[in-house]
VMD Tcl script that draws the C-alpha trace (Angstrom):
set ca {
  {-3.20 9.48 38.74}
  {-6.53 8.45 39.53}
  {-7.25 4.31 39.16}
  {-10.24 3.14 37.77}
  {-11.35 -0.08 39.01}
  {-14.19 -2.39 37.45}
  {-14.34 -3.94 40.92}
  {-15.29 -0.62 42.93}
  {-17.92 1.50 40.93}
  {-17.95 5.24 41.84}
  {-19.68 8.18 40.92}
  {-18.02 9.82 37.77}
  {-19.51 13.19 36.55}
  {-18.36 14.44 33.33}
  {-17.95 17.82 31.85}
  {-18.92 17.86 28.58}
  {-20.54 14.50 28.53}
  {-22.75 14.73 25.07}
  {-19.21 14.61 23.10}
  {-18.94 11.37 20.89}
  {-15.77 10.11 22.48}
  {-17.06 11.13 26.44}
  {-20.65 9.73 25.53}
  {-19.25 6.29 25.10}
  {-17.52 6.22 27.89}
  {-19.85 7.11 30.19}
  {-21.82 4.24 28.73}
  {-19.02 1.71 29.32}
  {-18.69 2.94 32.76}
  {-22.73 2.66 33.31}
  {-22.83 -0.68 32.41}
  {-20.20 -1.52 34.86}
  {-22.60 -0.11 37.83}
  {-20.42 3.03 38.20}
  {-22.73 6.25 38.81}
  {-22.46 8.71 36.32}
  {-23.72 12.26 36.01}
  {-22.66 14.86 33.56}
  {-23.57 18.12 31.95}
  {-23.54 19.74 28.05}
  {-24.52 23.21 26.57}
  {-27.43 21.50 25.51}
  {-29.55 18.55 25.02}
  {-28.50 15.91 22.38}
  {-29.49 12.73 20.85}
  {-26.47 11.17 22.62}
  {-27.23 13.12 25.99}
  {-30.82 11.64 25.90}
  {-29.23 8.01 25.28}
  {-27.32 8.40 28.38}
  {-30.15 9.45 30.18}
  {-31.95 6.28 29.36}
  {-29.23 4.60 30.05}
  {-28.86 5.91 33.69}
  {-26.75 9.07 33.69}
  {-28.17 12.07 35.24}
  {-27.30 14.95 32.45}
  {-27.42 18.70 33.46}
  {-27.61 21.97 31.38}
  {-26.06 23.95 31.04}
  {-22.72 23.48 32.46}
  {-22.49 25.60 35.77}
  {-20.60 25.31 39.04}
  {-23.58 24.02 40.80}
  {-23.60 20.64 38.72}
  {-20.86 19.50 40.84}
  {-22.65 17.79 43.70}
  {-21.32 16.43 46.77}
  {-20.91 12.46 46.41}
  {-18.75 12.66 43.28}
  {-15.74 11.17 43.05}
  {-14.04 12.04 39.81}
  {-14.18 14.20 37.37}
  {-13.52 13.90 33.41}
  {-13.18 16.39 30.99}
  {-12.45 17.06 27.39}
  {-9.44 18.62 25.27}
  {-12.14 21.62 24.76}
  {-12.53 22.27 28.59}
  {-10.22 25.21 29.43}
  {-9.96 26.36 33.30}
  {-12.05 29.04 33.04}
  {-15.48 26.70 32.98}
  {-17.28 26.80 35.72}
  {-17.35 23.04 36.50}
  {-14.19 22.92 35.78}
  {-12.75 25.58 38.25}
  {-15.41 24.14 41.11}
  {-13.69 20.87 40.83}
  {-10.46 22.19 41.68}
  {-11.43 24.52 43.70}
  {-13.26 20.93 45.57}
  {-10.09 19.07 45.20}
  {-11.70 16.03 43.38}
  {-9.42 13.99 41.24}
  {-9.40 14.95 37.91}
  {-9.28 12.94 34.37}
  {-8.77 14.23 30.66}
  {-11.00 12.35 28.56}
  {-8.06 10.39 27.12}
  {-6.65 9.31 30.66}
  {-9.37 7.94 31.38}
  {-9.64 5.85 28.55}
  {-6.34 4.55 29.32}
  {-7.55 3.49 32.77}
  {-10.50 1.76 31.01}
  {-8.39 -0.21 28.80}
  {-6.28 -1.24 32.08}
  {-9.12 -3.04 32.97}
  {-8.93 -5.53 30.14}
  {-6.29 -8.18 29.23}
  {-6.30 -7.55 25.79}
  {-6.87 -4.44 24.51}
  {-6.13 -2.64 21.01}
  {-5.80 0.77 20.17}
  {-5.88 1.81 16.50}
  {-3.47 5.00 15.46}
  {-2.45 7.56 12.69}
  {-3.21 10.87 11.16}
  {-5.49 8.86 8.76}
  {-8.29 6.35 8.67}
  {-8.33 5.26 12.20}
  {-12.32 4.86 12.56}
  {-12.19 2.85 9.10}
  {-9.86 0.60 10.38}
  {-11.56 0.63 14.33}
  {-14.73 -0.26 12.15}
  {-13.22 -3.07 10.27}
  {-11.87 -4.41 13.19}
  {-14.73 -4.44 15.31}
  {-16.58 -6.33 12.19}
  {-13.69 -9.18 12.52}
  {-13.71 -9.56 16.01}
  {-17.68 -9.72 16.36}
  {-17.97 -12.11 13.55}
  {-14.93 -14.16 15.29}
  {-17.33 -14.27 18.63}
  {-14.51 -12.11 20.57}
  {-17.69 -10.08 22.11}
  {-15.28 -6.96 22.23}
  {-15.81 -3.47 24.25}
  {-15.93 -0.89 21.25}
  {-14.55 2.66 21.50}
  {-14.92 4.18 17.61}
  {-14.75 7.66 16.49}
  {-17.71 7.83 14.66}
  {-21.17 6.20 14.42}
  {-20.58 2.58 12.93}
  {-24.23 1.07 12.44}
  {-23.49 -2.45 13.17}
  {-23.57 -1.24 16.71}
  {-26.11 1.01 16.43}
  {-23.51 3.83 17.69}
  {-20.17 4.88 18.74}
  {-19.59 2.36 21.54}
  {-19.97 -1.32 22.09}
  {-20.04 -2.96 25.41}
  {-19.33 -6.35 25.42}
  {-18.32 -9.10 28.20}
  {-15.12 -10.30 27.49}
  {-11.70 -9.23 28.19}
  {-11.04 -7.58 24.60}
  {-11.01 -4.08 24.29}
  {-10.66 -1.96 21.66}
  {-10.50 1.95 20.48}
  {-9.15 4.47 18.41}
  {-5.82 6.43 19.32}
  {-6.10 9.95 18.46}
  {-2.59 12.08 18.10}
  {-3.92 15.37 18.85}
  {-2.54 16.88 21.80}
  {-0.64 13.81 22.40}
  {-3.83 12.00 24.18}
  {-2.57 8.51 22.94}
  {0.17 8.52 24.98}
  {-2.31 8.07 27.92}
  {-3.08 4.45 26.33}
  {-1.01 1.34 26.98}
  {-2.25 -1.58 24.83}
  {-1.32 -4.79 24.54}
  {-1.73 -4.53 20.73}
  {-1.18 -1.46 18.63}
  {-1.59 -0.48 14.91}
  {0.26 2.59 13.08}
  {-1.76 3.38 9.73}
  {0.48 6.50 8.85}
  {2.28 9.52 9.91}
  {2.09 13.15 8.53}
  {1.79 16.68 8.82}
  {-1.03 17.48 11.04}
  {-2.35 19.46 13.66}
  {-0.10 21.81 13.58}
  {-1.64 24.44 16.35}
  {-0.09 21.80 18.87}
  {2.90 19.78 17.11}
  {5.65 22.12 16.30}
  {6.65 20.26 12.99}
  {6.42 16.58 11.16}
  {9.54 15.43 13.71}
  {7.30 16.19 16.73}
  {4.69 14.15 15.20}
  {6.67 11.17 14.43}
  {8.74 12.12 18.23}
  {5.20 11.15 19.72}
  {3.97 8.40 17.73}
  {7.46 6.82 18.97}
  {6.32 6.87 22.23}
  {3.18 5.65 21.47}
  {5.09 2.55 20.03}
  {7.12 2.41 23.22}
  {4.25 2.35 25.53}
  {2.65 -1.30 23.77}
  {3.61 -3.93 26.85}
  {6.42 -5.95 26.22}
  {4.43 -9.18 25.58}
  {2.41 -7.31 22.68}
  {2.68 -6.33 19.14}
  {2.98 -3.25 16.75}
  {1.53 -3.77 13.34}
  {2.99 -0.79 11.44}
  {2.70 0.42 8.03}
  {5.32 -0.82 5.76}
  {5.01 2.74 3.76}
  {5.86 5.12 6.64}
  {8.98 6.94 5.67}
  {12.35 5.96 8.15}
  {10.25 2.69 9.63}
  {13.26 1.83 11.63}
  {13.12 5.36 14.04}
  {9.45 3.98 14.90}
  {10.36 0.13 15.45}
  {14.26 -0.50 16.14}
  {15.00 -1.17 20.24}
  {11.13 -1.98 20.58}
  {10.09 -4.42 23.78}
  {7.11 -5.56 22.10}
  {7.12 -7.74 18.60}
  {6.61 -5.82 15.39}
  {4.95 -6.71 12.65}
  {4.60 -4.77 9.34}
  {2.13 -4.77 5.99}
  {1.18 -2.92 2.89}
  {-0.21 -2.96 -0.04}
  {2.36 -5.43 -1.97}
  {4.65 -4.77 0.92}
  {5.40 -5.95 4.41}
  {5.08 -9.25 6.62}
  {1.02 -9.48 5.39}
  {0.86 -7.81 1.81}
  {-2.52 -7.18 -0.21}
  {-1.92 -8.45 -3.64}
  {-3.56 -9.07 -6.72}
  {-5.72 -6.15 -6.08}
  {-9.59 -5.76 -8.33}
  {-11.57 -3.21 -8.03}
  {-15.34 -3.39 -9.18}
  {-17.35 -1.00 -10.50}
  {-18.05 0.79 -7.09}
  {-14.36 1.16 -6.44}
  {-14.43 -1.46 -3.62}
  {-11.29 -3.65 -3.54}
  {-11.11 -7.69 -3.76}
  {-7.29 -8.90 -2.97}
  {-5.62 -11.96 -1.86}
  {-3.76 -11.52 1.76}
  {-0.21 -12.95 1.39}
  {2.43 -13.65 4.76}
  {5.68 -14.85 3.84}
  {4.49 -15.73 0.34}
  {1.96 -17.54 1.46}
  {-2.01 -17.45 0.66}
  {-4.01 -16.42 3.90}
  {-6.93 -16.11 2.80}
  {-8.74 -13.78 -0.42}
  {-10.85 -11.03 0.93}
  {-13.51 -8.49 -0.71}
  {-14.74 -5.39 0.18}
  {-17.55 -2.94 0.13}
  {-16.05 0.05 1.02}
  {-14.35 1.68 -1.65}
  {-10.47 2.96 -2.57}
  {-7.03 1.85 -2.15}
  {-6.72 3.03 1.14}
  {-9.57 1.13 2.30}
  {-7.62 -2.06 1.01}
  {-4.71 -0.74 3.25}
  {-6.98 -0.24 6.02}
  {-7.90 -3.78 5.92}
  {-4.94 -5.22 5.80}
  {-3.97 -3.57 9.00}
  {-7.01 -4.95 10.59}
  {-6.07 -8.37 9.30}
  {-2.70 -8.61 10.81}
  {-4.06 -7.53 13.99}
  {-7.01 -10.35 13.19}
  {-4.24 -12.87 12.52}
  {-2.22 -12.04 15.73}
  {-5.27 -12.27 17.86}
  {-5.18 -15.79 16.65}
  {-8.37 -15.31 14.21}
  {-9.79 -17.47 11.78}
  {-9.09 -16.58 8.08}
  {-13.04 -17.27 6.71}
  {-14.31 -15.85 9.60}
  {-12.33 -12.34 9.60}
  {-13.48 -12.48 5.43}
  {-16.87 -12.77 6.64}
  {-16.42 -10.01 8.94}
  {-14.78 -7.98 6.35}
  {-17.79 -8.51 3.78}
  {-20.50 -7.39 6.48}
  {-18.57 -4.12 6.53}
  {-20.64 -1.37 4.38}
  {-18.38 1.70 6.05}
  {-19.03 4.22 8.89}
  {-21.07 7.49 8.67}
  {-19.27 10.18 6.61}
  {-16.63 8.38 4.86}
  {-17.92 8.00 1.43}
  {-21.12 7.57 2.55}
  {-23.69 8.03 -0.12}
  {-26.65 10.07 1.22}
  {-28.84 9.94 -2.32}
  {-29.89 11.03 -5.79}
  {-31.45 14.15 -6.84}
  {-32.45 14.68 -10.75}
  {-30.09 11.98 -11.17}
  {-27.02 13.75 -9.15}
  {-25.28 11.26 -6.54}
  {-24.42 12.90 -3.66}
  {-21.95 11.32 -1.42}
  {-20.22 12.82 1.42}
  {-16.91 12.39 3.57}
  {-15.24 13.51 6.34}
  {-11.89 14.03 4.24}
  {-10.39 16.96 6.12}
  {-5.96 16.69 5.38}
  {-4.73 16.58 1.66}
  {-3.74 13.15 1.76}
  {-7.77 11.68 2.82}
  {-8.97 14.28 0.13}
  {-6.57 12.63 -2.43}
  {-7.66 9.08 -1.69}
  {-11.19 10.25 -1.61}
  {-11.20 11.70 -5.02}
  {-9.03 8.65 -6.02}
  {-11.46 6.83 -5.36}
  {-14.06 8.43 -6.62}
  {-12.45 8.83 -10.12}
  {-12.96 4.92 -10.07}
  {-16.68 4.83 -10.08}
  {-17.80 6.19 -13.71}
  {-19.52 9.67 -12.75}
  {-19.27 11.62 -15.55}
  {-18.07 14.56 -13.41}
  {-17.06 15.20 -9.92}
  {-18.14 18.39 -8.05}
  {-16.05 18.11 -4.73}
  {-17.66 20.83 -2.19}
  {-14.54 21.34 0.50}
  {-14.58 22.81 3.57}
  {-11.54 23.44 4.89}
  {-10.77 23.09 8.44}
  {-8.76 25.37 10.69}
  {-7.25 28.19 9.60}
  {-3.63 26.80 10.83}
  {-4.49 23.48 9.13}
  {-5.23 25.51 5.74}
  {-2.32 27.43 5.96}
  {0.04 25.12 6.83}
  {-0.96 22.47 3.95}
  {-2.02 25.01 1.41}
  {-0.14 23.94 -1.54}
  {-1.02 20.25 -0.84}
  {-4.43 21.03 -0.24}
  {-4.37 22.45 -3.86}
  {-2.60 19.71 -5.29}
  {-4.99 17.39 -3.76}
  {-8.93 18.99 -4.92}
  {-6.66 19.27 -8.71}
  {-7.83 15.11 -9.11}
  {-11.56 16.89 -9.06}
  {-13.21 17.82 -12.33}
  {-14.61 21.26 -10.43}
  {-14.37 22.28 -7.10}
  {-16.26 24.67 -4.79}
  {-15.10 25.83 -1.28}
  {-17.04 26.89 1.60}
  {-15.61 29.07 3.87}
  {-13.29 27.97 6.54}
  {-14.54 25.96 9.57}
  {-12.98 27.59 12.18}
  {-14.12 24.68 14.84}
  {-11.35 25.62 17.92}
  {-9.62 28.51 16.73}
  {-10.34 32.22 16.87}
  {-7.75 33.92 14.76}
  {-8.20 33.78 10.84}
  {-4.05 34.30 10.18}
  {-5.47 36.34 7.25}
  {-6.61 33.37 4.83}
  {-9.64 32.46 3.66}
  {-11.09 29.77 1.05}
  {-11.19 32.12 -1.39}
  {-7.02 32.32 -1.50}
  {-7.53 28.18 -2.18}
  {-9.82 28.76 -5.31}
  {-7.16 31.82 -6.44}
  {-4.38 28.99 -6.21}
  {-6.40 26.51 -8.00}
  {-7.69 28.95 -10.74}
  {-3.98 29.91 -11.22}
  {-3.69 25.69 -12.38}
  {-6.78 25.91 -14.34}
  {-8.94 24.50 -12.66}
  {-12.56 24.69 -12.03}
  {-12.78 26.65 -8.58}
  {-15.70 28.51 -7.66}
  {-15.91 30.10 -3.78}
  {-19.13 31.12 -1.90}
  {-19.13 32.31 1.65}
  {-22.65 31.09 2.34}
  {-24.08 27.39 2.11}
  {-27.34 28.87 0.46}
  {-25.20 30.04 -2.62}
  {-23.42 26.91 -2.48}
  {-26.66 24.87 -3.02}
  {-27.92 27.59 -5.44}
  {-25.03 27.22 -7.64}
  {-24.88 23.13 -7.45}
  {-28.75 23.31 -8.65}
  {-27.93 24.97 -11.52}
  {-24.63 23.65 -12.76}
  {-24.86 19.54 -11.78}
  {-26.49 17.70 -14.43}
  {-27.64 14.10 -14.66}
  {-24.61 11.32 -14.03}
  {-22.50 13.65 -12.04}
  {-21.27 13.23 -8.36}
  {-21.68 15.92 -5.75}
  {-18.80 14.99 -2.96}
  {-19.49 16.98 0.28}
  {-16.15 16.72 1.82}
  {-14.44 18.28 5.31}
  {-15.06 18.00 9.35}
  {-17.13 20.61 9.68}
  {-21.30 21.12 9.04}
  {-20.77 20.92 5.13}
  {-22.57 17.57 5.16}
  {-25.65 20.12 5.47}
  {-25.67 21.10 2.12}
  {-25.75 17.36 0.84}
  {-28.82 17.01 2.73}
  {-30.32 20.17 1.91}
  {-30.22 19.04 -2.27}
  {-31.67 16.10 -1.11}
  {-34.67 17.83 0.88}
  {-33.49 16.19 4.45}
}
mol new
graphics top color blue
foreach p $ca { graphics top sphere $p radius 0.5 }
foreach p [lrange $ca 0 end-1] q [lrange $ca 1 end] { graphics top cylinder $p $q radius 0.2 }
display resetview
């Protein structure tokens, strides 16, 4: 495999470079003096960033990008062999990295790095994190799956030897990543249209344990189901927590009127330290926990990491509250699996609305059929529900489902469940039905956020 060095820059062009993930990168490797050209479908805010920054960005993607001078190439998950670049890069015989490899030999150039994994809340507890380690003047390299504003972004470049990024699952692109430091949040049933069941999933994230050098740590989840198939014969130290459960357990939870979680931090049965939050939910408290045993193992200072903590006002699209129409909050999050749909609704059920519309958009077909019954279960904890059709996002075939089968399932419960196949009758209907004191909750991966916006007149 191709080695990236700090200490000899070379050119890098990437395929697909306007992607949130690839963007970042690119930036990292720009501010290290490496030369960096690219090329997207089309002109972006974060393409336009880049360009300022240095990178020479093309459109659209096309064989002829590929100049002579490059050295390596870097493409995305979503790159299949068939794109132009793609094929004129082989067809060159330049060296060739996926988008997660090369974030593995990023980290390689950093004696401490930590990479953040699990099929839930990963760039909630990168964001956390990041908060901690700034306020403990680590000045860390950032790598965060979605746009935190304390850095004005999805990437942070800083000058010291701490590094630190998400791990995504999907298609097994951790397992490019050897940190010195790794967290497990949780483990389910997830993208299914690659693992073959929950046992490949938890096969993988196993080797993602494995791969943590032998002089680091695993802070782990105290909640995953069969803990010992993920830690037992480890190299590297492992350390668990929870909430009321594990080496560092949250205790004495309070929750304010906002939802957002105060709790005392307990190793051992003793007090580390009482911390408050501003994000809201039960699995935000879990979140930071996780960050705080990774805070105490980097040697961090108690106060300092509860400053950190308190700064923290959440990332864009996870509960993020966009406004108030005619006295209608609308909030929206990127809740896309039953079990971050649950939590989200959770916590929403704190706050005193006096109803909550959640507007779900499902995403993937194989990801809808698949969870379908938890799906259900999970919009239930909403007072009335209404689902936009399917986001289809990397697959082509429909397997014969649509929303409408989820609001059949959920009328058959009695509940609430109204389907429209357009966003214009979604908006329609949510003008006419919300009244003052209720919450609109835009929830999924997909565009559904527009509709939030559009109430608001953005």
């Amino acid at each position: 495999m191709y080695q990236i060095n700090y200490n000899q820059p070379v050119h890098v062009h990437f395929i697909g470079i306007g992607g949130i993930s690839m963007s970042g990168l690119a930036a990292v490797l720009l501010q290290r003096g490496f030369t960096v050209s690219g090329s997207d479908m089309r002109e972006s805010p974060l393409t336009k960033w880049l360009t300022g920054l240095g990178a020479s960005v093309s459109y659209p993607q096309s064989a002829g990008n590929l100049k002579d001078g490059i050295d390596l190439v870097v493409y995305t998950a979503a790159i299949h062999p068939d794109n132009p670049e793609f094929a004129a890069a082989q067809a060159k015989g330049l060296p060739m990295l996926s988008r997660a490899e090369l974030l593995g030999q990023l980290m390689n150039n950093y004696s401490s790095s930590v990479a953040v994994a699990g099929t839930h809340g990963k760039t909630t507890t990168t964001s956390m994190l990041s908060h901690i380690m700034m306020k403990c003047e680590l000045d860390p390299t950032i790598s965060v799956g979605g746009i935190l504003p304390s850095i004005g972004g999805n990437v942070r470049i800083g000058a010291s030897e701490h590094f630190l990024t998400e791990a995504c699952e999907y298609t097994n692109s951790f397992l490019s990543l050897f940190p010195t430091l790794g967290i497990i949040l949780n483990i389910e049933k997830d993208h299914l249209d690659f693992f073959k069941d929950l046992e490949d999933i938890r096969r993988s994230f196993r080797r993602f344990a494995e791969q943590i050098s032998g002089e680091g740590a695993l802070v782990i989840n105290a909640k995953i189901s069969g803990l010992d198939a993920f830690t037992d014969g480890l190299a590297c130290r492992v350390v668990t927590y929870g909430v009321g459960c594990g080496d560092y357990q949250a205790v004495n939870i309070r929750y304010d009127d906002n939802g957002c979680g105060s709790f005392d931090l307990k190793r051992e049965g003793a007090l580390l330290g009482h911390f408050t939050l501003h994000v809201p939910g039960e699995h935000n408290v879990s979140n930071a926990c996780a960050a705080l045993a990774a805070g105490f193992l980097l040697g961090l200072s108690a106060d300092r990491m509860a400053e950190g903590l308190a700064e923290f006002a959440g990332t864009e699209r996870r509960f993020e509250k966009k406004g108030e129409v005619g006295g209608v909050t609308i909030v929206d999050d990127y809740a896309h699996h039953p079990t971050e749909i649950r939590a989200t609704l959770e916590t929403a059920r704190k706050i005193p609305y006096r109803q909550v519309w959640c507007v779900f958009q499902p995403h993937t077909y194989t990801r809808t059929q698949t969870l379908m019954d938890d799906f259900v279960a999970a919009l239930s904890l909403a007072d009335k529900v209404v689902l936009a059709e399917i986001y289809a996002a990397r697959e082509t075939d429909t397997l014969g489902i649509s929303s409408d089968l989820l609001r059949q399932k959920l009328s058959d419960l009695g509940r609430d469940a109204w389907y429209f196949p357009t966003f214009d009758e979604i908006e329609t209907f949510l003008l006419e039905n919300c009244v003052p004191g209720d919450l609109v909750l835009t929830m999924g991966a997909g565009d559904i956020f527009k509709v939030g916006e559009k109430l608001l007149g953005d």
